[in-house]
N, C-alpha and C positions, 0 to 999 in steps of 0.2 A: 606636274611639270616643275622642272626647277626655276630657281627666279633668276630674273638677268644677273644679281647680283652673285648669287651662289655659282654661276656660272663662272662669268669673268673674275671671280677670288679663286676656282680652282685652275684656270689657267697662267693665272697670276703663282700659285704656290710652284705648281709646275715648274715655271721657268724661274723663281726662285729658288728653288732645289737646285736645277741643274748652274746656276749662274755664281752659287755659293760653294759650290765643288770646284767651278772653273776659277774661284779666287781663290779658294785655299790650293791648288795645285797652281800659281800664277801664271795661268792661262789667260793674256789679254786679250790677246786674239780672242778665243772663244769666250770671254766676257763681252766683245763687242758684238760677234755673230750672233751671241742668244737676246741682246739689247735690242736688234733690229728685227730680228724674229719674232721676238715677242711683242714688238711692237705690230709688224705684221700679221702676227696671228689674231690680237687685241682689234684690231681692224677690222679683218675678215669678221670676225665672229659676230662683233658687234652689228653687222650689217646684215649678218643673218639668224640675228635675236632681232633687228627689225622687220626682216618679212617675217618671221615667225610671229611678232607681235599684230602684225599685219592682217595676216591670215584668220586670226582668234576671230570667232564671234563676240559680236560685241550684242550685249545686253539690248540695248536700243534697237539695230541695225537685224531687222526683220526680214527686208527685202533682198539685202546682198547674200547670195548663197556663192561658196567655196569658189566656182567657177567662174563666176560675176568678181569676185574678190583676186582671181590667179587672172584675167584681163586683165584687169585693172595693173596688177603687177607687173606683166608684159609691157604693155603699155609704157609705165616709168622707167622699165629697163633696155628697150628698145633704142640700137644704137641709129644716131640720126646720120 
């Protein structure tokens, strides 16, 4: 599995590619769209490298099996 790290540096390249192309053509515009995108995307993800962290068995944690673990997730995500 890749690490949270290597993850969020290749979406990170990503939108530095595309946002190094939108300054050398002097695309502001599209230098701002991919600023707020990438921030949105950096968001998203991060939040689903936490359930994924979430979901791992942990060393210790004997008793929680996958389904006991995706409740528990329900649970946090459940809109009130």
């Amino acid at each position: 599995m890749r690490s949270r790290e290597r993850v969020l540096q290749s979406l990170e390249n990503v939108f530095r590619d595309a946002f190094t192309a939108a300054d050398a053509a002097g695309d502001a515009d599209r230098m701002r769209a991919l600023d707020m995108e990438y921030q949105r995307d950096q968001l998203r993800l991060e939040v689903l490298l936490d359930i994924r962290e979430l979901l791992q068995p942990e060393p210790e944690d004997k008793t929680a099996s996958l389904l006991e673990k995706a409740q528990t997730l329900r649970k946090l995500t459940k809109l009130r």
